[in-house]
Structure formats: C-alpha cells, structure tokens
KOLNU-984115 format. One record per atom (N, C-alpha, C): residue number from 0; x, y, z; residue in one letter. Coordinates in Angstrom, 1 decimal, padded with zeros to 4 digits. Example, Ala and Ser with C-alpha at 12.3 -4.5 7.8 and 13.67 -1.06 7.14 Angstrom:
! residues 2
pos:X:Y:Z:code
0:013.2:-005.7:007.8:A $
0:012.3:-004.5:007.8:A $
0:013.2:-003.3:007.8:A $
1:012.8:-002.2:007.1:S $
1:013.7:-001.1:007.1:S $
1:012.9:000.0:007.9:S $
This chain:
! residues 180
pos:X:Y:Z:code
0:-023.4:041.3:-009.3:X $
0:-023.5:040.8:-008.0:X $
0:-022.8:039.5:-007.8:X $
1:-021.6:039.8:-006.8:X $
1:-021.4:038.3:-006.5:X $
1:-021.5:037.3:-005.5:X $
2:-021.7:035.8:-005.4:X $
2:-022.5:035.5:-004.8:X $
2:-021.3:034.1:-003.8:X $
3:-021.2:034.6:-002.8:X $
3:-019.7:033.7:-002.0:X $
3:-020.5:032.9:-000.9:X $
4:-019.6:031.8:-000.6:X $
4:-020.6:030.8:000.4:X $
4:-020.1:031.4:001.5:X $
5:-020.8:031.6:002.6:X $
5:-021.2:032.4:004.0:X $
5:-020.2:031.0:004.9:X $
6:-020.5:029.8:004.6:X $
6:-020.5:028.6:005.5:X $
6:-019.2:028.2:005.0:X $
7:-018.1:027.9:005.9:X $
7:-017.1:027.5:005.2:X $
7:-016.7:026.1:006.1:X $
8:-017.4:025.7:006.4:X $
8:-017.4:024.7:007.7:X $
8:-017.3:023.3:006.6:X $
9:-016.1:022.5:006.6:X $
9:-016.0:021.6:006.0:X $
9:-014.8:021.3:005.4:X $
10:-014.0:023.1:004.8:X $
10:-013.0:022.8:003.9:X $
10:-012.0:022.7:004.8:X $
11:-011.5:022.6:006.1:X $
11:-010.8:022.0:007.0:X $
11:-010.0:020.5:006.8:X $
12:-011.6:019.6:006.8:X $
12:-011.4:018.3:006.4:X $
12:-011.1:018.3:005.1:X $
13:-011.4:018.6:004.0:X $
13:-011.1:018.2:002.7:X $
13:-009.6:018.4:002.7:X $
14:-008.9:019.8:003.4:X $
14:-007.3:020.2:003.4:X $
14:-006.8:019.1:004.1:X $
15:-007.4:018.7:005.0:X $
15:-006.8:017.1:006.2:X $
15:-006.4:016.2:005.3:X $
16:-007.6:015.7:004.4:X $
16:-007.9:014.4:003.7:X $
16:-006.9:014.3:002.5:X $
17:-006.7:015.6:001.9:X $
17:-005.8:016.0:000.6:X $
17:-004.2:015.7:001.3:X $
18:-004.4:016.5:002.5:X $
18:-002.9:016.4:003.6:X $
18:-002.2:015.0:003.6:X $
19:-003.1:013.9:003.9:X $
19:-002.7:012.7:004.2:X $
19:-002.9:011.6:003.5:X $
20:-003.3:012.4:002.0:X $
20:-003.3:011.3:000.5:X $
20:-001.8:012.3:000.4:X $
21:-001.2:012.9:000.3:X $
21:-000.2:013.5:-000.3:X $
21:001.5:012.7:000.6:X $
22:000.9:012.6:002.0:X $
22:001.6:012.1:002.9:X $
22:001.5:010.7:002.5:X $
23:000.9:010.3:002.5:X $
23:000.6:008.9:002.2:X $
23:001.7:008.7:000.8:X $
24:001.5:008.9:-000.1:X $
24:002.5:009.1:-001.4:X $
24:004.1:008.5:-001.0:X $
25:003.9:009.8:-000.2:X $
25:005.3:010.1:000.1:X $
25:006.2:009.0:001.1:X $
26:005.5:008.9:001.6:X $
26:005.8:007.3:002.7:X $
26:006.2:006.0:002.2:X $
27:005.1:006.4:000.8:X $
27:005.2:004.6:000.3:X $
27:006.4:004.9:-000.4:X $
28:007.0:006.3:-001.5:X $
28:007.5:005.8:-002.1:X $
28:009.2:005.7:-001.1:X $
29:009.1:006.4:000.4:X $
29:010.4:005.9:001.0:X $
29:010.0:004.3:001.1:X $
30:008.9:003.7:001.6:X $
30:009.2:002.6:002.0:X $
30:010.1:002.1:000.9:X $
31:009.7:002.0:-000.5:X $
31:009.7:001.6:-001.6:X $
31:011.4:001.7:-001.5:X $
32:011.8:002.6:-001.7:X $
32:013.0:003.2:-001.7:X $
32:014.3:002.0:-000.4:X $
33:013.3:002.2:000.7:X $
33:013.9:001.6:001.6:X $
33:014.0:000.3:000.7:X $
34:013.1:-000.5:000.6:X $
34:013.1:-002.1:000.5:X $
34:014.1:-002.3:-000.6:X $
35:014.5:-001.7:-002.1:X $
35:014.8:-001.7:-003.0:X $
35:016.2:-001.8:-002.9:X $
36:016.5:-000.7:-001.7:X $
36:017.8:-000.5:-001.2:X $
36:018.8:-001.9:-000.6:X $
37:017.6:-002.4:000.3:X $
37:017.7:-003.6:001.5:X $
37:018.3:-004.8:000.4:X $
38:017.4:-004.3:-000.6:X $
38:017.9:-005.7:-001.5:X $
38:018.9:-005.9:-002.5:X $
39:019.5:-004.0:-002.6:X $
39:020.5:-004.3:-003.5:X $
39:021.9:-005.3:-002.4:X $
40:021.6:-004.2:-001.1:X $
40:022.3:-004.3:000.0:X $
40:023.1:-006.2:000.3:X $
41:022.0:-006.7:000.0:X $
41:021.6:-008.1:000.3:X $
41:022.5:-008.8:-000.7:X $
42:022.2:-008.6:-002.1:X $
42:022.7:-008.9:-003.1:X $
42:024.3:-008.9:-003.2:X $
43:024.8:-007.6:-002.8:X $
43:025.9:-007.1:-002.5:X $
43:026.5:-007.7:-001.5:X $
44:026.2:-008.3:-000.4:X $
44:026.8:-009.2:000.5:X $
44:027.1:-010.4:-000.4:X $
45:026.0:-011.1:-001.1:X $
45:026.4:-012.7:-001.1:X $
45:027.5:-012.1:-002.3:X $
46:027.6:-011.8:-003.1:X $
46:028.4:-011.3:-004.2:X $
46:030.0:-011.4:-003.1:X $
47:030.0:-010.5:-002.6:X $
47:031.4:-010.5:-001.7:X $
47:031.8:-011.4:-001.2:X $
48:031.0:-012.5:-000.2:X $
48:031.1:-013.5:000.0:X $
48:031.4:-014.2:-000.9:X $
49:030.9:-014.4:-001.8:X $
49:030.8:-015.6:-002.6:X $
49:032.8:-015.1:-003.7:X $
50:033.0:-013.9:-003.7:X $
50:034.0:-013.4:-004.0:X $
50:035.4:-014.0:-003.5:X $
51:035.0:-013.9:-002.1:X $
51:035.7:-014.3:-001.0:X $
51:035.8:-016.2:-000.9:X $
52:035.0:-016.2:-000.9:X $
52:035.1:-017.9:-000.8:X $
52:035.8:-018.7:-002.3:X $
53:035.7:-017.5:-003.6:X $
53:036.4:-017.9:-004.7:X $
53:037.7:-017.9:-004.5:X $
54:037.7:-017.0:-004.1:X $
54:039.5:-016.8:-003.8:X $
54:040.1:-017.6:-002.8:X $
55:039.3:-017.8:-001.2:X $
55:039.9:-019.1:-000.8:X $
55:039.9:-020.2:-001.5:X $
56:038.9:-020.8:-002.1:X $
56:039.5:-022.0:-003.3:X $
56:040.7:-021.7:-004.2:X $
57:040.7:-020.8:-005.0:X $
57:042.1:-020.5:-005.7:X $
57:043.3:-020.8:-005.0:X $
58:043.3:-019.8:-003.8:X $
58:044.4:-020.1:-002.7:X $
58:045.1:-021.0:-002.5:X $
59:043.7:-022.8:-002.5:X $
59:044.9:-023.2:-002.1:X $
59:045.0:-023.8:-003.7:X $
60:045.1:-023.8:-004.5:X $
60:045.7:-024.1:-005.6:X $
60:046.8:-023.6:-006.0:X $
61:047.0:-022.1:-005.5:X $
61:048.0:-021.1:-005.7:X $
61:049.3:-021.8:-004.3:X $
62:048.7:-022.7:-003.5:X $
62:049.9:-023.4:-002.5:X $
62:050.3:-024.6:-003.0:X $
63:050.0:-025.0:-003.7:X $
63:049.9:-026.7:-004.0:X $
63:051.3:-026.8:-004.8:X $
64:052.0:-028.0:-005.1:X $
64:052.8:-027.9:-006.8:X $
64:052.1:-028.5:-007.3:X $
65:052.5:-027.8:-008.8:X $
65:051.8:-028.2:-010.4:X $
65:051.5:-029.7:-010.0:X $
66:052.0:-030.8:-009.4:X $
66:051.4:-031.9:-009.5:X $
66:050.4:-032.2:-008.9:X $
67:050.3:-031.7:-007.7:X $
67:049.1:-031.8:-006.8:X $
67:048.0:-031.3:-007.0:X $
68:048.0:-030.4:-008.4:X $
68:046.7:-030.2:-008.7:X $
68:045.4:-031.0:-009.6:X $
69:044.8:-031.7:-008.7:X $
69:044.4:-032.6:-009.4:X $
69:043.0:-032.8:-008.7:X $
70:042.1:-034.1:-009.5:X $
70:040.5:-033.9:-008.6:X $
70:040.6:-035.7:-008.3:X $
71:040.1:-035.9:-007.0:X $
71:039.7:-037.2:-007.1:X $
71:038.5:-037.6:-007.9:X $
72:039.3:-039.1:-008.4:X $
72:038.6:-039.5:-009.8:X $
72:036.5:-039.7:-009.0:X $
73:036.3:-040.7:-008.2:X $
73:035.3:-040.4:-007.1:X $
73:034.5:-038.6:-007.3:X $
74:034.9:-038.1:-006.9:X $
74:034.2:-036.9:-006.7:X $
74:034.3:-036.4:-008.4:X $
75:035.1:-036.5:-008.7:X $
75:035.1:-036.0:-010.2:X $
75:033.7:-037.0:-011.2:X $
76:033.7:-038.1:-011.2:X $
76:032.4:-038.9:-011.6:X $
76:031.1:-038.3:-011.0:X $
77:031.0:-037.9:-009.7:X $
77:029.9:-037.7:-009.2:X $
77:029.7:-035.9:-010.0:X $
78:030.4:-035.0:-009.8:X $
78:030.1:-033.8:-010.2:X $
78:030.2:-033.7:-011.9:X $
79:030.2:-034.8:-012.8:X $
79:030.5:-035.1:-014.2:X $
79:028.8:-035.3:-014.2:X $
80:028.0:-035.9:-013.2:X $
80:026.6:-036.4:-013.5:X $
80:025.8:-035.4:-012.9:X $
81:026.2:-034.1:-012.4:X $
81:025.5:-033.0:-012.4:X $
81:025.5:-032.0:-012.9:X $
82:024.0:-031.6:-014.0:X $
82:023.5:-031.0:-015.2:X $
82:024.5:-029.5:-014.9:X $
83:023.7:-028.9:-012.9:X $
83:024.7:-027.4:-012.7:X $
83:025.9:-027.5:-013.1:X $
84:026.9:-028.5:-012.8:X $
84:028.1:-028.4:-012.7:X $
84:028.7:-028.5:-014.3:X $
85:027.4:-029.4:-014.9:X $
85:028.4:-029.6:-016.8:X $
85:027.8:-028.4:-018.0:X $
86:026.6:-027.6:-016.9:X $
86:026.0:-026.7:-017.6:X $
86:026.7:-025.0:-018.2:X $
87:028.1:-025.3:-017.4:X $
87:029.0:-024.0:-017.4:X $
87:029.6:-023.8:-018.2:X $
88:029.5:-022.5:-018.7:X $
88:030.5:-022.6:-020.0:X $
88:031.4:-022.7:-019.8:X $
89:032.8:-022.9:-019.0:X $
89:034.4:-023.8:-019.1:X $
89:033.9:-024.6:-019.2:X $
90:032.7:-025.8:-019.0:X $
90:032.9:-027.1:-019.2:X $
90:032.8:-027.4:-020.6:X $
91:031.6:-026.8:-020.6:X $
91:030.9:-027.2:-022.4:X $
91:032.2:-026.5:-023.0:X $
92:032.9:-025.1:-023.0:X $
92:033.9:-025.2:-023.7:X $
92:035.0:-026.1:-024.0:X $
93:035.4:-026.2:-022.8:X $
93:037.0:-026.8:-022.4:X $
93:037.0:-028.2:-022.1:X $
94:036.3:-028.7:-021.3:X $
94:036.3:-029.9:-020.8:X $
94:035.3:-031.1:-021.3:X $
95:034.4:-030.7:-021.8:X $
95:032.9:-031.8:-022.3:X $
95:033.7:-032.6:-023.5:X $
96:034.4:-032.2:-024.3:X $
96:035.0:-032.6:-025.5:X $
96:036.1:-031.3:-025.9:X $
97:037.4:-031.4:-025.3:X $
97:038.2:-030.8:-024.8:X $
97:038.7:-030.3:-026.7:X $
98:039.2:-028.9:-027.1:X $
98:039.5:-028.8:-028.1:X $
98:040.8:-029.1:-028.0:X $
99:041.7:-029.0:-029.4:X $
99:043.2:-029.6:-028.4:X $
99:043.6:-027.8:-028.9:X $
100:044.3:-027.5:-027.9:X $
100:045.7:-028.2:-027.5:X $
100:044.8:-028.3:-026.1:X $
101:043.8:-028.2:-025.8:X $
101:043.3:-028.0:-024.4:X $
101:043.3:-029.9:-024.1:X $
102:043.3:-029.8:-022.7:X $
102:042.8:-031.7:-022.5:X $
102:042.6:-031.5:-020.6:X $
103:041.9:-033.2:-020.5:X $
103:041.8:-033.0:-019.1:X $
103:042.6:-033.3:-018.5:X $
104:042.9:-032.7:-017.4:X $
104:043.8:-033.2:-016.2:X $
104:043.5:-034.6:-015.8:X $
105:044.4:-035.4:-015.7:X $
105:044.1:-037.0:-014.9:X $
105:043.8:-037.0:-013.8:X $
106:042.7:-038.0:-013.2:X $
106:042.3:-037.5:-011.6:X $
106:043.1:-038.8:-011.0:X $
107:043.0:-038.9:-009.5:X $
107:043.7:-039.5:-008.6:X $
107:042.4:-040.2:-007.9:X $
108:042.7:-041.1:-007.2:X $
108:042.2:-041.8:-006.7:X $
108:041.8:-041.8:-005.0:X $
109:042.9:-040.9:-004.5:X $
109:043.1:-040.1:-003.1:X $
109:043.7:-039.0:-003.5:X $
110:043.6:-037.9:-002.2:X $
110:044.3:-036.7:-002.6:X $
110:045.6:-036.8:-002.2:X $
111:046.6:-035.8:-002.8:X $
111:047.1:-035.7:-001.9:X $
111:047.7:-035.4:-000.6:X $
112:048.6:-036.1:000.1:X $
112:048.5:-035.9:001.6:X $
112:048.5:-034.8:002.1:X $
113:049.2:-033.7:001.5:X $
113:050.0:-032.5:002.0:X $
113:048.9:-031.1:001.1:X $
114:047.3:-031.6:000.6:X $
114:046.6:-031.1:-000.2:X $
114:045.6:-030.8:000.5:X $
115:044.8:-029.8:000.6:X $
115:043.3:-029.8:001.4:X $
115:042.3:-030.4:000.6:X $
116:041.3:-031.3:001.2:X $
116:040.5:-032.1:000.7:X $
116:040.0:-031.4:-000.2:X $
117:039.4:-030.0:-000.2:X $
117:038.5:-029.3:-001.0:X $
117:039.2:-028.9:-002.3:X $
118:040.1:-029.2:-002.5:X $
118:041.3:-029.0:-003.6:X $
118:040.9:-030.0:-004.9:X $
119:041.0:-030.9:-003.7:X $
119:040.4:-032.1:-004.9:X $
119:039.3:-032.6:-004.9:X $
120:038.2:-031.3:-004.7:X $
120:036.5:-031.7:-005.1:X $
120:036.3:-031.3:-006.3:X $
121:036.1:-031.2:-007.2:X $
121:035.2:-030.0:-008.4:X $
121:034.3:-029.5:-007.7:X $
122:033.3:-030.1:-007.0:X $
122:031.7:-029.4:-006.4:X $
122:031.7:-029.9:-005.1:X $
123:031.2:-028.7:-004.1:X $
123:030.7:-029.2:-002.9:X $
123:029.8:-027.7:-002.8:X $
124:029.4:-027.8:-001.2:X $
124:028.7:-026.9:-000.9:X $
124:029.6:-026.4:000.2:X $
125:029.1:-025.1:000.6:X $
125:029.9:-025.2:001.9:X $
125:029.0:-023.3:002.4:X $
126:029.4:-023.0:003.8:X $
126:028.7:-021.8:004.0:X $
126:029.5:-020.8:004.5:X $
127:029.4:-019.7:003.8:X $
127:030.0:-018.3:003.8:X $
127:029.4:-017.5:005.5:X $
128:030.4:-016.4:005.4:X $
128:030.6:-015.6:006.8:X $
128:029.2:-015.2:007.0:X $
129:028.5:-015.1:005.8:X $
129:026.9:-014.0:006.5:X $
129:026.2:-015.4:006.3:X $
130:026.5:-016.9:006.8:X $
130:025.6:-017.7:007.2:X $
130:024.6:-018.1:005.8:X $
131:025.0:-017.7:004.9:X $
131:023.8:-018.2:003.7:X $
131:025.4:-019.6:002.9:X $
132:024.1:-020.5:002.3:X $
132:024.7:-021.9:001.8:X $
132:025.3:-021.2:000.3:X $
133:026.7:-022.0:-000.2:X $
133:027.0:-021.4:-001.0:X $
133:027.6:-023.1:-001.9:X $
134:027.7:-023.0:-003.2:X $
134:028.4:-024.0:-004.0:X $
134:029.1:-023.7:-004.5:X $
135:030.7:-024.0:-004.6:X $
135:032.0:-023.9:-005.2:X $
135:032.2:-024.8:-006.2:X $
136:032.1:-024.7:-007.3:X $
136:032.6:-025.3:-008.5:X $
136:034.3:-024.9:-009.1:X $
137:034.6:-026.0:-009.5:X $
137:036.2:-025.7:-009.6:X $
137:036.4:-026.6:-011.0:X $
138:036.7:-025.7:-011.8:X $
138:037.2:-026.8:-013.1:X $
138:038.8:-026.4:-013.5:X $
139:039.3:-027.8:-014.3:X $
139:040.5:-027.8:-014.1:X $
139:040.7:-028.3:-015.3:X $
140:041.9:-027.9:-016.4:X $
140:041.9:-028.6:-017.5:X $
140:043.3:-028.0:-018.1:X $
141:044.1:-028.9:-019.0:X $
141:045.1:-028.3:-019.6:X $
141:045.0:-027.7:-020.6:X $
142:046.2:-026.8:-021.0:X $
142:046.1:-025.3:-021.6:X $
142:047.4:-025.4:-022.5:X $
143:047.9:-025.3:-023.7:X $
143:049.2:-024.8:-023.8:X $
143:048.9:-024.2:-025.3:X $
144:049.3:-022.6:-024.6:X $
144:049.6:-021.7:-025.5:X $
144:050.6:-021.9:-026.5:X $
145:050.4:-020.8:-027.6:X $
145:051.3:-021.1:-028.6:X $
145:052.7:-020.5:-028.1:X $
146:053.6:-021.5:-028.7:X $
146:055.3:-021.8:-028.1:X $
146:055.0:-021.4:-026.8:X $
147:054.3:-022.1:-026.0:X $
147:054.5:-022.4:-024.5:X $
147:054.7:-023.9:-024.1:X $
148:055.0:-023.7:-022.9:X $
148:054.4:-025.0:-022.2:X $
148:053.2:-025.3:-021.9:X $
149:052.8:-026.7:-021.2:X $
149:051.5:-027.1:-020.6:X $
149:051.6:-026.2:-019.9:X $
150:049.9:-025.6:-019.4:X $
150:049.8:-024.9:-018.2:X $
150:048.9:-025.6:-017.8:X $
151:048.2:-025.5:-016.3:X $
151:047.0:-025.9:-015.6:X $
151:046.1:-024.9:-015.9:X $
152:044.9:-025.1:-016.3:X $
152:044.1:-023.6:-016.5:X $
152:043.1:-023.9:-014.7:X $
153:042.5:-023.1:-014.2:X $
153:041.7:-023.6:-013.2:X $
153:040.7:-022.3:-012.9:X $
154:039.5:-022.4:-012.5:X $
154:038.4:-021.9:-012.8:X $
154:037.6:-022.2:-012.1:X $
155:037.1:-021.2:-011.1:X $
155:036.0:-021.2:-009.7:X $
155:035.1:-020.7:-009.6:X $
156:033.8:-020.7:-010.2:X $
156:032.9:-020.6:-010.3:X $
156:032.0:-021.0:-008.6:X $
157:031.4:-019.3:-008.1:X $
157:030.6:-019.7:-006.5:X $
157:029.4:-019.2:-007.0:X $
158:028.7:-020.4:-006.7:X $
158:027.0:-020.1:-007.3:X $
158:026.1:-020.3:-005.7:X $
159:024.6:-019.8:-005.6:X $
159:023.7:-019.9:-004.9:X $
159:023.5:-021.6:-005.0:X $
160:023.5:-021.9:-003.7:X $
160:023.6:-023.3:-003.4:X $
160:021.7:-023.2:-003.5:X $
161:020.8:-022.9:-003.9:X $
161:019.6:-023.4:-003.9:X $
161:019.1:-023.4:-005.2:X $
162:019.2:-022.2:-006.3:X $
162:018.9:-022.2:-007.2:X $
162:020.1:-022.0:-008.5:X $
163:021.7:-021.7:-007.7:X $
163:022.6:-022.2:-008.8:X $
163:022.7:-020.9:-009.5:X $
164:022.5:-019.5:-009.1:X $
164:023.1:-018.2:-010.0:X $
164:024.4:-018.2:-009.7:X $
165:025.1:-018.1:-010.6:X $
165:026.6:-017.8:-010.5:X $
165:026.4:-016.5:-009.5:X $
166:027.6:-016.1:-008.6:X $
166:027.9:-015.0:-007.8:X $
166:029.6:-014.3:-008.3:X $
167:030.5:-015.2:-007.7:X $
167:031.7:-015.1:-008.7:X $
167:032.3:-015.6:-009.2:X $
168:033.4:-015.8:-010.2:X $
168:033.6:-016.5:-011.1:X $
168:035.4:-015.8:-011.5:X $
169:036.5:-016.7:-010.9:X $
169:037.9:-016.8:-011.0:X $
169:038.9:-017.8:-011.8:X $
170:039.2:-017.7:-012.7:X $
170:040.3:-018.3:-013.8:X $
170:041.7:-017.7:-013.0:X $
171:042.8:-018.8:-013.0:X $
171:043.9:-018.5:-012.8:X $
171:044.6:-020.0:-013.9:X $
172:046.4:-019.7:-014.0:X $
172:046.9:-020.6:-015.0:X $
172:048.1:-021.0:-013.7:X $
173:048.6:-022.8:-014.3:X $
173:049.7:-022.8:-013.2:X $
173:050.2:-023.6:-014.5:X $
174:052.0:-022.9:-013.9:X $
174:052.9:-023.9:-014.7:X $
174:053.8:-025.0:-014.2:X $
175:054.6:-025.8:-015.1:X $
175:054.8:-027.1:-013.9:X $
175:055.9:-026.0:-012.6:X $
176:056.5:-024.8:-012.6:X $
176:057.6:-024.7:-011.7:X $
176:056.2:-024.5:-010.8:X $
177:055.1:-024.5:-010.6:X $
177:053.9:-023.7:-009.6:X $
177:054.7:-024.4:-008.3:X $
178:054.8:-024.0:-007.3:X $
178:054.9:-025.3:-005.6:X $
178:056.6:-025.6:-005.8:X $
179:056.9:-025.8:-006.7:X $
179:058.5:-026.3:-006.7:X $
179:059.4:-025.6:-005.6:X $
C-alpha cells in the first residue's frame, strides 16, 4: 500500500522560491559580466589615448632638424630629480650612466624658436581627448650603430598621470639629414 500526500498546498511557493534563487544567479553573473566588460572597455580607451598622445610627441620630433632636437637644460634638471621619470628602463639603461657608444644629448638653455615647447620637456602632464590626466615622458640620448653614424635615439613613454602605469611606449631614431 502506498501512501501519497492528499495536500499539495505549498509546493507552488517552494517552485517560486527555487525560481528566483536560479534567477537571481543568473543576473548577478550578467551584472558581473557587464562590469568586467565596462572595465576592459575603460582600460582600452586610456591605452588609445595614451597611444595617440605618444605619437603626437614623436610627431613633432619627426618635424624638427637633427639639431633641434634637444631638452631644455631647466626642465631637464627638474625631471632628472623625479624617481617616475629615472625609474624607466631607457633611463637606467641608456641615460643614468650612458654605455658608450650610447651618450647624452646636450640640453639648451631655451628652445628652439621654430620648436614646440613640449619638444623640449622630458616630463609634463597634459590631458587626452576622453578628459582623463595623462604624463608624457620623452627620453632622448645618442646611439651609433656599428659602421654608422650618430643617431638620436628618442623614446615616449605615456603613463597614468596619478599613479604612473605606463599606457604606451614609442622609440624612434633620427639621423643628422632628419629636418634638413
């Protein structure tokens, strides 16, 4: 003999309750999904930006002549006594105690006239198209390959202006015909 419950008044709610833990799951892990996304999203902007603002610094080095590329001596002292700026590996490589044939570029004391001021900073800050603060680092040092000439090596490093993560990072070489 078997023996079945008559009363079934209840399992309604338990199917509700199981309904909307299952639902519930499923929500969080879109939220999840969502936010994870938002942030690659985010990431991916300053990256481009910061891409983009590398390459305007290079630019105008890529307009300049070989002579005009150079840092005022001023701004060059000041960004020589910040840890971010001597903490990068082109510096500690190339520039801290320069190997030879590598050596430093001589700085100026003004820029020159026909030069955009930011040419001849190493470090400033400055702010990108999506409105977030960004730091441009620019190192500059001589280079000469074997049976070459001197070249200018030059090197743009765009880091998060608050906490200093590199974003991108551009090396290009000039030789004296560069601007001629």
């Amino acid at each position: 003999m078997q023996l079945r419950a008559q009363d079934e008044s209840g399992f309604g709610l338990l199917e509700l309750l199981m309904a909307m833990v299952m639902l519930n799951v499923a929500i969080l892990a879109l939220v999840s999904a969502f936010s994870s996304s938002s942030l690659a999203l985010a990431r991916a902007s300053r990256i481009a930006t910061a891409a983009a603002l590398a390459n305007t610094q290079m630019e105008l080095y890529r307009g300049a002549k070989y002579s005009d590329i150079v840092f005022i001596t001023s701004e060059w002292t000041n960004a020589t006594g910040d840890s971010s700026y001597t903490n990068d590996t082109v510096y500690q490589s190339y520039m801290a105690s320069p190997p030879p044939p590598k050596a430093l570029v001589t700085t100026v004391s003004t820029c020159p006239a026909n030069v955009p001021a930011n040419a001849c900073d190493p470090s400033y800050t400055t702010t990108g198209a999506d409105h977030q603060s960004y730091r441009v680092d620019t190192y500059l040092y001589y280079d000469t390959p074997t049976n070459g000439g001197q070249l200018k090596t030059v090197t743009v490093v765009v880091r998060d202006a608050t906490n200093f993560s590199s974003y991108a990072r551009l090396t290009s070489t000039f030789d004296p015909s560069t601007g001629t």
